[in-house]
C-alpha positions as CSV (number, residue, x, y, z in Angstrom):
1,X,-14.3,-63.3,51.1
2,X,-15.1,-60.1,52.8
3,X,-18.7,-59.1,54.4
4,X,-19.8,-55.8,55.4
5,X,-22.3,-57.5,58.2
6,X,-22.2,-60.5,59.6
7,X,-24.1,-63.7,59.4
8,X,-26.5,-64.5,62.6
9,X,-25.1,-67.9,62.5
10,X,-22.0,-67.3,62.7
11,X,-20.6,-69.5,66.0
12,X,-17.7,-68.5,66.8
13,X,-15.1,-65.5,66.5
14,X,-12.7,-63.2,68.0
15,X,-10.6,-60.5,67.8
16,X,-7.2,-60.0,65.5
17,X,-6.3,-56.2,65.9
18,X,-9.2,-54.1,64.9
19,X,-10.3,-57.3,62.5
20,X,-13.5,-58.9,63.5
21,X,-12.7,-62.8,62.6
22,X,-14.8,-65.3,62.3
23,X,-15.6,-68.6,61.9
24,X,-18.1,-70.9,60.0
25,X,-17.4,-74.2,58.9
26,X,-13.8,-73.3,57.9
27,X,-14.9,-70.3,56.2
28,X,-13.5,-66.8,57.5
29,X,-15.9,-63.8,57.3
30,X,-14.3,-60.6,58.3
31,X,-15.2,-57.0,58.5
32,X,-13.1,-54.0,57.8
33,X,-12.3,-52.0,60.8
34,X,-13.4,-48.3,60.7
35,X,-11.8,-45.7,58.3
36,X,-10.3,-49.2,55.9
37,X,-11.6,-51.2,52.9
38,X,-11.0,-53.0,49.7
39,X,-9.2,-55.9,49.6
40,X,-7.4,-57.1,52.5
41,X,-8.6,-53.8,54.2
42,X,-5.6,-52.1,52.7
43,X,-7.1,-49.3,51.6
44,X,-8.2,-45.9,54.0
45,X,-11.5,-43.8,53.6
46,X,-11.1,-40.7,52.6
47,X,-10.3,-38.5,55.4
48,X,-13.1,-36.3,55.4
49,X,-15.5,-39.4,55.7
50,X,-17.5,-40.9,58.7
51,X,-16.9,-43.8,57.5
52,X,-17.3,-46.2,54.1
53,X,-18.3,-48.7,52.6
54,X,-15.7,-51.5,53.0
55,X,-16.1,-52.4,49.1
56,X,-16.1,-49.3,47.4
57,X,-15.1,-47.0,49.6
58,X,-18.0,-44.3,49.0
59,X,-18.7,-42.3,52.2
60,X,-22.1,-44.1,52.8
61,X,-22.6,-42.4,56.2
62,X,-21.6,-39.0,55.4
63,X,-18.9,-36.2,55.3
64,X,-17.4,-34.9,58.2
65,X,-18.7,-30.5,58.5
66,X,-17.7,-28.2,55.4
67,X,-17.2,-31.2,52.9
68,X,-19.3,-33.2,50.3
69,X,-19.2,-35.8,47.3
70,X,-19.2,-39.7,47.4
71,X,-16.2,-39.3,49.0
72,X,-15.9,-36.0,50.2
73,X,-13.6,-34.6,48.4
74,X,-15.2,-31.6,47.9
75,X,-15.9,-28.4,49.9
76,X,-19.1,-27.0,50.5
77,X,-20.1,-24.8,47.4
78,X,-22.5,-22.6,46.4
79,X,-22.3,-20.2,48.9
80,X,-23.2,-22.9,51.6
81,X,-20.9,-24.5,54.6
82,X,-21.4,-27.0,57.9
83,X,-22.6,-30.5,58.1
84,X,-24.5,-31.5,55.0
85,X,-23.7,-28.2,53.8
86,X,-26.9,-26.9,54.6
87,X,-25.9,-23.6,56.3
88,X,-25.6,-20.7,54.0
89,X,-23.0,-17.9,54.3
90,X,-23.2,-14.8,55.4
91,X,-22.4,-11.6,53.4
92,X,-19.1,-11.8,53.2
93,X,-17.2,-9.2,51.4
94,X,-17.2,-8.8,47.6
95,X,-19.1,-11.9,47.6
96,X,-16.2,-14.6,48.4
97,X,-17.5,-17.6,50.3
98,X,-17.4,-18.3,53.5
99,X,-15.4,-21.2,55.2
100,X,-16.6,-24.5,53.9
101,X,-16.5,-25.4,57.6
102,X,-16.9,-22.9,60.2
103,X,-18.7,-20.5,57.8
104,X,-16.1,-17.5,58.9
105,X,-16.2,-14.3,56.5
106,X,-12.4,-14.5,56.3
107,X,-12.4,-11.1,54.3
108,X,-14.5,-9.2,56.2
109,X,-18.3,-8.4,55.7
110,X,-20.3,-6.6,53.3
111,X,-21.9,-3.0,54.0
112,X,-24.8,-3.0,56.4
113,X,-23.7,-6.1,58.2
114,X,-20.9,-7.1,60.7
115,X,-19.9,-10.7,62.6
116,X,-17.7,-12.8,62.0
117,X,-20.4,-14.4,59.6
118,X,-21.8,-11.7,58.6
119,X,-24.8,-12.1,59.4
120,X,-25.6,-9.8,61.9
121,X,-27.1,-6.5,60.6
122,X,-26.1,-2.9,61.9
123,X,-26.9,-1.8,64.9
124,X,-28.7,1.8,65.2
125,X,-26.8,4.8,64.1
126,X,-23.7,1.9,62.5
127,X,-23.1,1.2,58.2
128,X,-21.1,0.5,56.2
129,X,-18.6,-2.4,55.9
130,X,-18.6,-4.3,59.2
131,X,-20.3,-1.6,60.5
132,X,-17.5,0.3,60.9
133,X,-18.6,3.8,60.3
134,X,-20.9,6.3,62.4
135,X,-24.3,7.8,61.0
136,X,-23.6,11.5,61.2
137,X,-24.8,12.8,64.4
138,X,-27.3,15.5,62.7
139,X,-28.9,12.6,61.6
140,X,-32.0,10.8,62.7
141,X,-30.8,7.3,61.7
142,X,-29.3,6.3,58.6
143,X,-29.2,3.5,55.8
144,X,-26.8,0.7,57.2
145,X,-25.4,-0.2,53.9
146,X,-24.4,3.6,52.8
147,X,-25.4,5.9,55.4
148,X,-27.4,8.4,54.1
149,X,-30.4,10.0,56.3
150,X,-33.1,8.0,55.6
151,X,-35.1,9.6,57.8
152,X,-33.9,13.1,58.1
153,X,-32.2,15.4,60.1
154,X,-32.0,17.0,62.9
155,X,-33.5,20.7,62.9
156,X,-31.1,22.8,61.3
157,X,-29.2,21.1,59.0
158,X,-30.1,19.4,55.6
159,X,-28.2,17.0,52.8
160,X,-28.1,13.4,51.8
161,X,-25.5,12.6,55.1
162,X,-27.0,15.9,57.4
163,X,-23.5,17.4,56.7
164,X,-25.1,21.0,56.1
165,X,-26.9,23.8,58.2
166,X,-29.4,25.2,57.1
167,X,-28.5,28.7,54.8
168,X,-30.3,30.9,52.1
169,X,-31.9,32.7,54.6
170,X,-33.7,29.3,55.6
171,X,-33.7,27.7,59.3
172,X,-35.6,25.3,61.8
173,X,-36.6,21.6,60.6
174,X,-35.9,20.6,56.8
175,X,-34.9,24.1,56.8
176,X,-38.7,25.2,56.1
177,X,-38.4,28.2,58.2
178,X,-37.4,31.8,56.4
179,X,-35.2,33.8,58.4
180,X,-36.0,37.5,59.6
181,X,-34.4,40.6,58.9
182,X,-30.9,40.1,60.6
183,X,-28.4,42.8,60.7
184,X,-26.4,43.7,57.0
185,X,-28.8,40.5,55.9
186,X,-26.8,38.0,57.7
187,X,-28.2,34.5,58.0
188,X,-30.1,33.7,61.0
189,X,-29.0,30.7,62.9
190,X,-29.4,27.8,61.4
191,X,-31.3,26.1,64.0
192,X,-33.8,28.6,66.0
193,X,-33.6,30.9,63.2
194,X,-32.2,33.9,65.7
195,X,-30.2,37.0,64.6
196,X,-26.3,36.7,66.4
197,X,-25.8,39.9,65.7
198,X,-28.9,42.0,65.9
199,X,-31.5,43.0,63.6
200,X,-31.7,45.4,60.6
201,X,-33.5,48.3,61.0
202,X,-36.5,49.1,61.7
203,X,-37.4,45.8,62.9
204,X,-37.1,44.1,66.7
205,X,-36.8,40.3,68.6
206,X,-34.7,37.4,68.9
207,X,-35.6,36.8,65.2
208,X,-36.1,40.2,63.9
209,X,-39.7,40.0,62.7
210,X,-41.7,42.3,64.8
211,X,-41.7,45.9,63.2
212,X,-41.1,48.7,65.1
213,X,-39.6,52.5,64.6
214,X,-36.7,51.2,65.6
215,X,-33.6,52.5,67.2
216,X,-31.2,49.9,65.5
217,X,-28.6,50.5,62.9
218,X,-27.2,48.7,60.1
């Protein structure tokens, strides 16, 4: 007969291999060593157990990380991973779980995050996948997960990504400014709204908006 614990009386015993045996009036009680059970101890835990119960083999102390089950069979689901399976994964690309044990985005990450969890979010001026790509440098920071310029752009330029100067005879910041009277109705630079090449005429300045008599031709 087989015991998981044994008795406080018993008087005797000693050691056969990793068997505990013991002895009480002619009876033998005997505990299964660790990782065994069922009869004779012929029969071996499950391997991602710590431990079972030397009758039914249930894993009544727990799974080892990343698995879970009476007898931890199974791997950590539900987007979770770790001991207990109470972590939960990062964003991992296209949604696929992370390693049931070391909680690894194997694929990658999702946009807006990076890691190899994926759980760290973009640093300034990074988005995209892994954080991979560079906010445009017209920009004065972008969205992590796409990139746009969530909070504008630099003076002079204008567009979802600050990919465009300013035009339209428009300049300066958000391209509010209107642009004087440049020479043959050019545009003005984009940025401080000056006239490259002169002014039209009958007007004068960097700009061309102070009127005068004039001595410039178109």
């Amino acid at each position: 007969m087989k015991c998981n614990i044994m008795a406080d009386f018993v008087s005797h015993y000693y050691i056969l291999g990793d068997i505990l045996v013991s002895f009480f009036l002619g009876i033998v009680l005997s505990v299964c060593p660790v990782d065994w059970y069922g009869d004779h101890c012929s029969e071996r835990c499950g391997a991602n157990c710590n431990d079972c119960n030397k009758s039914s083999g249930i894993c009544d102390f727990g799974c080892y990380a990343g698995w879970q089950g009476d007898l931890c069979k199974q791997e950590c689901g539900n987007h979770t991973y770790g001991l207990n399976c109470q972590h939960p994964c990062g964003n991992c690309s296209e949604d696929k779980h992370c390693h049931h044990i070391s909680g690894i985005c194997e694929n990658g990450c999702k946009a807006g995050v990076f890691g190899t969890k994926c759980d760290r979010v973009c640093h300034e001026e990074w988005f995209g996948p892994n954080c991979e790509e560079r906010c445009n440098s017209n920009c004065r920071g972008c969205n992590r997960v796409d990139g746009t310029c969530v909070f504008g752009c630099l003076t002079g330029w204008k567009g979802m990504f600050c990919e465009s100067k300013c035009d339209g005879q428009k300049y300066g910041k958000e391209c509010s400014e209107n642009c004087g009277q440049c020479r043959k109705g050019e545009q003005c630079n984009h940025i401080d709204g000056s006239c490259p090449n002169g002014c039209a005429l009958g007007v004068f300045g960097d700009k061309c908006i102070n009127g005068t008599k004039g001595k410039n031709k178109e």
